[in-house]
C-alpha positions in Angstrom: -43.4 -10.5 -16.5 -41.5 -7.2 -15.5 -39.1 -7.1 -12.4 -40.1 -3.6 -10.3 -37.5 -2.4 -8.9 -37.8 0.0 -6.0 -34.5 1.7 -5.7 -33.2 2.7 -2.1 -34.9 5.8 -1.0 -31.8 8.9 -1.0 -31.5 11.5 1.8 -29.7 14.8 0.8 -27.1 15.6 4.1 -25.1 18.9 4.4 -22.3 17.4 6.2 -19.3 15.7 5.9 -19.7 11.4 5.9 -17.1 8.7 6.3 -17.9 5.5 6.1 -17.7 2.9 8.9 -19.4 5.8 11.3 -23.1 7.0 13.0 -24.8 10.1 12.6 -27.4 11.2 13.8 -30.0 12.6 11.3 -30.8 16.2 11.6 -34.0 17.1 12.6 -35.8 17.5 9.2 -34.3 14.8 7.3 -35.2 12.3 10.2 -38.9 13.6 10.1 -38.6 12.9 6.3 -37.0 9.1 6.8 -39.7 8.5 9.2 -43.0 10.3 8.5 -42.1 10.3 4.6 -40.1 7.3 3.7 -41.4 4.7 6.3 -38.3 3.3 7.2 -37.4 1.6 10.3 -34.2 -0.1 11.8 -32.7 -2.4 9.3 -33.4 -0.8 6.5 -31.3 0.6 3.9 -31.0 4.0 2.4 -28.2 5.7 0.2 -26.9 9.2 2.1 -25.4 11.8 -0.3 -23.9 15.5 0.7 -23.8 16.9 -2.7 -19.5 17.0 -3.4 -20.0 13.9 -5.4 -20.1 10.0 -4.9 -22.7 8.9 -2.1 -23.3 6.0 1.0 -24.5 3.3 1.3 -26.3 3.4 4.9 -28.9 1.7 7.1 -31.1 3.0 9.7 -29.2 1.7 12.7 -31.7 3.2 15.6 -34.8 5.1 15.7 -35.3 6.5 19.7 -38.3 9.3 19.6 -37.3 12.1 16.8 -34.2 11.1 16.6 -33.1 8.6 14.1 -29.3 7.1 13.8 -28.0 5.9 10.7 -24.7 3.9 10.4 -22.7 4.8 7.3 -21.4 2.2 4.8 -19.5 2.1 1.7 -18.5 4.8 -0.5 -19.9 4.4 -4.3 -18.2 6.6 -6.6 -21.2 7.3 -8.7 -21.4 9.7 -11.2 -24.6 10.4 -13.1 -23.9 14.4 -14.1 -24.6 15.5 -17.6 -21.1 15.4 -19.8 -22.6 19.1 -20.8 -22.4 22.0 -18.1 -26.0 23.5 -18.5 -27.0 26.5 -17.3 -30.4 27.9 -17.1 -31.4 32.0 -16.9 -35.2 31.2 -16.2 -37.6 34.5 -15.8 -39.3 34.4 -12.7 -43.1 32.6 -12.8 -45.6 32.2 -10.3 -44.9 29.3 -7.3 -45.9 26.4 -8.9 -44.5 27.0 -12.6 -41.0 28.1 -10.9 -40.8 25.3 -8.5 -41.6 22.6 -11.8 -38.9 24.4 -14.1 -36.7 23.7 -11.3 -37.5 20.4 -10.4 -37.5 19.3 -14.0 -34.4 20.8 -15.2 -32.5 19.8 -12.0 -33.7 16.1 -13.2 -32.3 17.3 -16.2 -28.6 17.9 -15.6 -29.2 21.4 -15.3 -26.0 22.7 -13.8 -26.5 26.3 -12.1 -30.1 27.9 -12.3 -30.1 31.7 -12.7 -33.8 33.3 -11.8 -34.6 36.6 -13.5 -37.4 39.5 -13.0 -38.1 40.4 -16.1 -40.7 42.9 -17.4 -43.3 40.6 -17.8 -43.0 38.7 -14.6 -45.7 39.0 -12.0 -44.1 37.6 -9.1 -42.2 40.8 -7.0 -40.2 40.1 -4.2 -38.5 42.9 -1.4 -34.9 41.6 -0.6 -36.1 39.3 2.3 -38.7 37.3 0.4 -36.2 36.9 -2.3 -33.9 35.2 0.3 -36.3 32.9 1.1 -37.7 32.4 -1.5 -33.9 30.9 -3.0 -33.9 28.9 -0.2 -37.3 27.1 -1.0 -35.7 27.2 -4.7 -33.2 25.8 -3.4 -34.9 22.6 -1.2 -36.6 22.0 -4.5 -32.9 21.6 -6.3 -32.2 19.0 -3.7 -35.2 17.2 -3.0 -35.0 16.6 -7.4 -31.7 15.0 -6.8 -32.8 12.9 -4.1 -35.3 11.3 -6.4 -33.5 11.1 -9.8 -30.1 9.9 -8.8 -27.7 13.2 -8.7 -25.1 13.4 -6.4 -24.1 17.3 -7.1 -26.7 19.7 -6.3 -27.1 22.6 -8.6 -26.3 25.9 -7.8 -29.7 28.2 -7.5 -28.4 32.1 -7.6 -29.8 35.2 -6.2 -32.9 36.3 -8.0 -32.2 39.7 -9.6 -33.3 41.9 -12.2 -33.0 40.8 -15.7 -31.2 44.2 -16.2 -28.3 43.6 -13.4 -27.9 40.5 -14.6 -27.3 41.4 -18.3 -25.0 43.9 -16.9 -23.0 41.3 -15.5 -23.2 38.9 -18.4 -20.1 37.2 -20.4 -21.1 35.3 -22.9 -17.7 33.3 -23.1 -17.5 32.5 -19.3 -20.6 33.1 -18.1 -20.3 32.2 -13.9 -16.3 33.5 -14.5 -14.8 29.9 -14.0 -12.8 29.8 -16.9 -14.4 27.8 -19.1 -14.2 27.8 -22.8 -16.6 29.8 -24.9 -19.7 27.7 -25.3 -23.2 28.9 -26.8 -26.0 31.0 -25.2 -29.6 30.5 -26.6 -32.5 32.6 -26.2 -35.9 30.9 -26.4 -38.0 33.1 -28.6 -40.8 32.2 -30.7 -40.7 33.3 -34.4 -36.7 33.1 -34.5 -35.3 32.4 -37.5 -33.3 29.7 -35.8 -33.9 26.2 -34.9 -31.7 24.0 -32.6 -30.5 21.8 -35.2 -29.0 25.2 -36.6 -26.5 25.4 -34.3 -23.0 24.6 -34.9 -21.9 23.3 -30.8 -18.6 22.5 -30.7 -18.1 22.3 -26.6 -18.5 24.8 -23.5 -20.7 25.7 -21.7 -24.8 26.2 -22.9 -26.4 28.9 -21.4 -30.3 29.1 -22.4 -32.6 32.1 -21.9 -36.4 31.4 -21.4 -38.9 33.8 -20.1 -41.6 34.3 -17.4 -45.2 34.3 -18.3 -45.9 36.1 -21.3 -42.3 35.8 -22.6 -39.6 38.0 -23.7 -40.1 41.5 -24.5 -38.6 43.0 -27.7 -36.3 45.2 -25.5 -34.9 42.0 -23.7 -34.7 40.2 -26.6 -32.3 42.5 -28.3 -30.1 43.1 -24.9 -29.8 39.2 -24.7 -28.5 39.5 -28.6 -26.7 41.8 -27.7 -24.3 40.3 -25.3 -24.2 37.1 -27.1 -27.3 35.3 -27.4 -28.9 33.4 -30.4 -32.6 33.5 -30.3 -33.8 30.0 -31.6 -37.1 29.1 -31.9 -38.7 25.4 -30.3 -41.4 24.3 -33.1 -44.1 25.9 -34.5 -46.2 26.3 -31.4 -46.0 28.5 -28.8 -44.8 27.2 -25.3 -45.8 28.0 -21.5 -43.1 29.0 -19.2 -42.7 25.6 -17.5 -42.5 23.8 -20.4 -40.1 25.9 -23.0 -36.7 25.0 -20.6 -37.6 21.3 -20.4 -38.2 21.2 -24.2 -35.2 23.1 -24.8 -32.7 20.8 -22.2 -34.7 17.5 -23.5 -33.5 18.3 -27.0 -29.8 19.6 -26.2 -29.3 16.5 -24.4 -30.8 14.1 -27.2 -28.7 16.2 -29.8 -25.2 16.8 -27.6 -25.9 14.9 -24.2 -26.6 12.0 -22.6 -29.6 10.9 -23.8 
């Protein structure tokens, strides 16, 4: 008979921790340890701040809305991809977004780029697109609450596919100085497959479209700044599943899998 394991629920903190202290839980994540997670004094949960490593903590009080944990151990725990993987994902409806997100987050996706392309329906003015990153955002953390991540991934601005283009380096893509790496386009009926691909280190940038895919225009401005257009299989993938194919594969191939 199989031993089920039910690992220690994680809380997400923006804030420094040191271990050996108490903190009082901000408002929302003490709502979520009580309302969500159940937990009560005595019980243990691991407290993470996204620069690496995490705590090992117990809920030391819970007085009304306000809930005090006391902060143990540091565990240097590492369980980031040994690729940096970054993901230029045209913008989809609410759900579709928010699943590409979770899923690549769970992943090893390192830094999520979203796109308005021509074929995307979602439009935002400047303020919804602010909040609308945020919510991206929450989603980014709440995945690495749940599958073990102790970094969370950067989520950037939306913008248009054509400013980001502009803006593009195929070499050093976020301009940290990495080594040249590879930049894929997803495109169906490229001549490429993955297993085509001669990776050899760097950073991997992949390029998948909204609903309804890549026009031909977009398709030859992302060749043109140093994209390969590879092709997943014979059959034709939805938006929210053509990244999660893509980053299964790379990781099975070049990863950790």
């Amino acid at each position: 008979m199989g031993l089920d394991i039910v690992p220690e629920p994680r809380v997400y903190l923006d804030t420094a921790l040191h271990p050996a202290s108490t903190l009082a839980l901000p408002v929302d994540a003490a709502r979520h340890v009580t309302r969500v997670l159940r937990l009560r004094p005595g019980m243990p949960l691991t407290l993470f701040n996204g620069e690496g490593g995490e705590f090992e903590a117990e809920i030391a009080e819970i007085r009304g809305q306000t809930v005090t944990v006391h902060i143990g151990q540091y565990r240097d725990v590492d369980r980031e991809s040994p690729l940096t993987l970054r993901l230029v994902q045209g913008i989809s409806r609410g759900e579709r977004m928010d699943w590409v997100i979770q899923k690549t987050v769970e992943l090893g996706v390192t830094r999520i780029e979203p796109v308005f392309m021509a074929r995307s329906v979602v439009r935002l003015d400047a303020r919804r697109a602010i909040l609308r990153r945020q919510h991206w955002r929450g989603v980014a953390v709440s995945a690495c609450e749940q599958c073990g991540r102790n970094r969370i991934p950067e989520v950037a601005n939306p913008v248009s596919f054509g400013e980001w283009a502009a803006g593009y380096r195929a070499s050093d893509p976020d301009g940290a100085g990495h080594p040249p790496g590879i930049s894929l386009l997803l495109q169906p009926g490229a001549k490429r497959r993955l297993t085509d691909i001669a990776y050899t280190g760097g950073p991997i940038t992949l390029l998948a479209g909204p609903e309804g895919g890549v026009t031909e225009t977009e398709a030859g401005r992302a060749v043109s700044i140093g994209f390969m257009p590879i092709v997943l299989g014979p059959r034709i993938l939805r938006t929210e599943t053509a990244a999660l194919a893509a980053f299964s594969a790379i990781a099975l191939h070049w990863g950790d899998f």
